[in-house]
N, C-alpha and C positions, 0 to 999 in steps of 0.2 A: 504494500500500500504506500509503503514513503518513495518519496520520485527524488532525484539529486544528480544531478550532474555526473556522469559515470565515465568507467572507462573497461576496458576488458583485458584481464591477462590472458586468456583462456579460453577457450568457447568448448563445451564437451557437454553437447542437447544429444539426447538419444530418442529415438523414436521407442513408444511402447512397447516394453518386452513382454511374451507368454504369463500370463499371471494366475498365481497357484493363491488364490485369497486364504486367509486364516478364517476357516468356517468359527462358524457362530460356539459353537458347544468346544470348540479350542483355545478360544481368547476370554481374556479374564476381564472384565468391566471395571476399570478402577479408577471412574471416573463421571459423571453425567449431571445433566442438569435436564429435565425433563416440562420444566414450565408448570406445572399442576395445578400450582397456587395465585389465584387471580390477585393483582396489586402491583406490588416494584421486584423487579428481579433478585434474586437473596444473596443480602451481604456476604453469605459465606461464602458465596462460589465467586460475586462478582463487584469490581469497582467502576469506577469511567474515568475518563477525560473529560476535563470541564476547558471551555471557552474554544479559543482559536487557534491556540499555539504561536508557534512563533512564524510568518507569515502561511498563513491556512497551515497548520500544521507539515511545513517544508513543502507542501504542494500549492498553494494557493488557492486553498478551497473558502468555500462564503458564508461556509456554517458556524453558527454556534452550536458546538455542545451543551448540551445540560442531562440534568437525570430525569428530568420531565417527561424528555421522549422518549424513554423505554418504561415498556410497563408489559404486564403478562394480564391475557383475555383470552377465556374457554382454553388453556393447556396449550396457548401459543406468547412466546415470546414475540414482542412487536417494538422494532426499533425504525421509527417514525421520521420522515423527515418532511419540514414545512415551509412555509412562505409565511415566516410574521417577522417583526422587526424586532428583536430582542440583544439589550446591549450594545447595538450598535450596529446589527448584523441586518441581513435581511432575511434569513435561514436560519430556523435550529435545528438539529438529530443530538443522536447519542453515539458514543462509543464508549462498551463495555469492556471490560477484559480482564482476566484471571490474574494479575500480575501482585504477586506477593499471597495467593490466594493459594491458586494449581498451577503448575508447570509439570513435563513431561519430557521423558528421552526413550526414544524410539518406541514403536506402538501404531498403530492407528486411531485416526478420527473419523466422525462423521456426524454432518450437519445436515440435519432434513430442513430447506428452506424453501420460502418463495420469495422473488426479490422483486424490487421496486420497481415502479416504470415513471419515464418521463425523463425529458432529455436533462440533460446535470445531473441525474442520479446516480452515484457512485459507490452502490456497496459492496463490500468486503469482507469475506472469512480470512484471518491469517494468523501469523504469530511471529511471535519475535523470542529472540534469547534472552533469559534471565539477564545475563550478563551486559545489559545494554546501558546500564548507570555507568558501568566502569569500561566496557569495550567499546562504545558508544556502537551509533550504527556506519557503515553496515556490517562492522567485523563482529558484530552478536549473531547475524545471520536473520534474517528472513524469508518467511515459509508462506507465500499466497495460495493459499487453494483453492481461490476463488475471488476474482472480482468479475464486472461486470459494467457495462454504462449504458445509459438510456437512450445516449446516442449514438448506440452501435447494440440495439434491441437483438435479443437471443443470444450473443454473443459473447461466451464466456471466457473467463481466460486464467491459469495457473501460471507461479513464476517464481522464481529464485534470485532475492539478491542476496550478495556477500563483497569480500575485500576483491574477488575480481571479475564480478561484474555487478553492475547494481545502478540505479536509474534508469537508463534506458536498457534495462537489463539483457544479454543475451539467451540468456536462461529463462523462456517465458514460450508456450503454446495456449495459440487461441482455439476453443471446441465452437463450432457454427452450426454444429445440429442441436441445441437445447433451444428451441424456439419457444417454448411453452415458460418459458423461465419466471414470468411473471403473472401466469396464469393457473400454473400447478407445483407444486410441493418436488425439490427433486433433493438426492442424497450427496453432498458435498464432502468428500473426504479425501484420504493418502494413507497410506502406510509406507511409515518410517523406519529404516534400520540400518544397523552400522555400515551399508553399503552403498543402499539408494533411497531415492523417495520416490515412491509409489503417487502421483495425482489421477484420482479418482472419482467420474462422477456416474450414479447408478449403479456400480459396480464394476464399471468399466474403466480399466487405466486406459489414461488420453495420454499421457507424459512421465518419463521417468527421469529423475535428473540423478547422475551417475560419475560423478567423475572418474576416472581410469588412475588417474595420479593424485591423492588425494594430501591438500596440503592445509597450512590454516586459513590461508584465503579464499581458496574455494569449498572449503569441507568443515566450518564451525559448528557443524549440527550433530558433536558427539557432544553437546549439553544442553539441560533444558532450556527449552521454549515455553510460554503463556499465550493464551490463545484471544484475540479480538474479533468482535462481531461492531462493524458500524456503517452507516450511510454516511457518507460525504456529497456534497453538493458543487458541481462547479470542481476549479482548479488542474490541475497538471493533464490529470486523463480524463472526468469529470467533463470539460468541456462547455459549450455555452449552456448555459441553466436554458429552460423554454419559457417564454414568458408568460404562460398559460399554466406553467405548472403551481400546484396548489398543496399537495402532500399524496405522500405514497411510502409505504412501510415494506423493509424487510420482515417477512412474520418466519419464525425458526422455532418449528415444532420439539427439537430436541438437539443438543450437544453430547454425543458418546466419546469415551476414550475406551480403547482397550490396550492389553497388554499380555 
């Protein structure tokens, strides 16, 4: 999700390998947030980002954050994003994330979600490494399993950054058959382990990122990560907002981890 100015030491995108998934009655659940509870998302699992950051949160997006726009209704998580003027903005959403909460190394996820529509609409499943206070980014490493834009409708896309490649990342495939992206519920996950990342939607690897030489700049991801769910509005990939947009929610039935 963060955009910066990049460069590449390395380019090493592999096209999807054969994949032997870890059935359900194999992997162990050590992790989830299921929404159940109608109200505000629960402290225990999750915090946010508040305001803008420092220019749109390094992309130049037009939202404010707050905790107002996330809220749970009938056992779905609904991260909301709007047209009002608050602060100073003309936008608010939310962005959640586990960070001091949950983190994870190696496992799989999965997001059942439906995403937002309308042009500026910018949401994103990812994660980032613990270690981003002190490594700063991108050498914490960065795990997109998902974003998406309203103006570029069905169009999803997974991506890797780190120390050698990141912003305009070369580690990134876009999926152009989820047309429905905004109309039905679809499963957003990866499985992670000490060799590749698995991106996976429905069940289907789209992408595997695999380096062959694995060093600290392209391979950070032997430590935990914290996971984020948020809409952004506008800014780097976001794009021009539509002036007719009004609000439209990411709704996310469930967050599983396994291991």
């Amino acid at each position: 999700m963060l955009i910066s100015c990049g460069n590449s030491e390395e380019i090493i995108q592999e096209q999807p390998e054969s994949y032997d998934p870890i059935t359900a009655d194999a992997r162990n659940l050590i992790w989830s947030d299921e929404f159940d509870t109608d109200g505000s998302p629960s402290s225990k699992n999750w915090t946010y980002d508040i305001g803008n950051g420092n220019n749109g949160w390094g992309n130049g997006e037009r939202q404010f954050y707050t905790r107002a726009n996330a809220s749970l209704t009938h056992g779905v998580l609904k991260v909301t994003a709007k047209k009002e003027t608050y602060q100073g903005f003309k936008y608010t959403s939310a962005r959640l994330k586990t960070q001091n909460k949950f983190s994870f190394t190696y496992g799989s996820i999965e997001v059942r979600a439906k995403l937002p529509s309308g042009g500026g609409t910018w949401p994103a499943i990812w994660m980032l490494g613990d270690n981003i206070t002190s490594a700063g980014w991108p050498s914490c490493g960065e795990i997109d399993i998902m974003e998406h834009t309203g103006n570029n409708q069905g169009v999803t896309s997974s991506a890797i950054h780190n120390a050698s490649g990141y912003g305009d990342t070369p580690y990134v495939h876009h999926l152009e058959r989820v047309s429905d992206v905004s109309t039905n519920f679809h499963v957003y996950g990866l499985e992670w382990t000490q060799d590749k990342i698995d991106f996976i939607i429905d069940g289907v690897v789209h992408y595997t990122y695999n380096p062959i030489n694995k060093t600290n700049a392209n391979w950070p991801f032997n430590k935990p990560q914290f996971i984020i769910l948020n809409v952004a509005m506008g800014g780097a990939l976001g794009g021009t907002i539509s002036g007719d947009f009004t609000e439209s929610a990411m709704e996310i039935d469930y967050v599983r981890v396994y291991q």
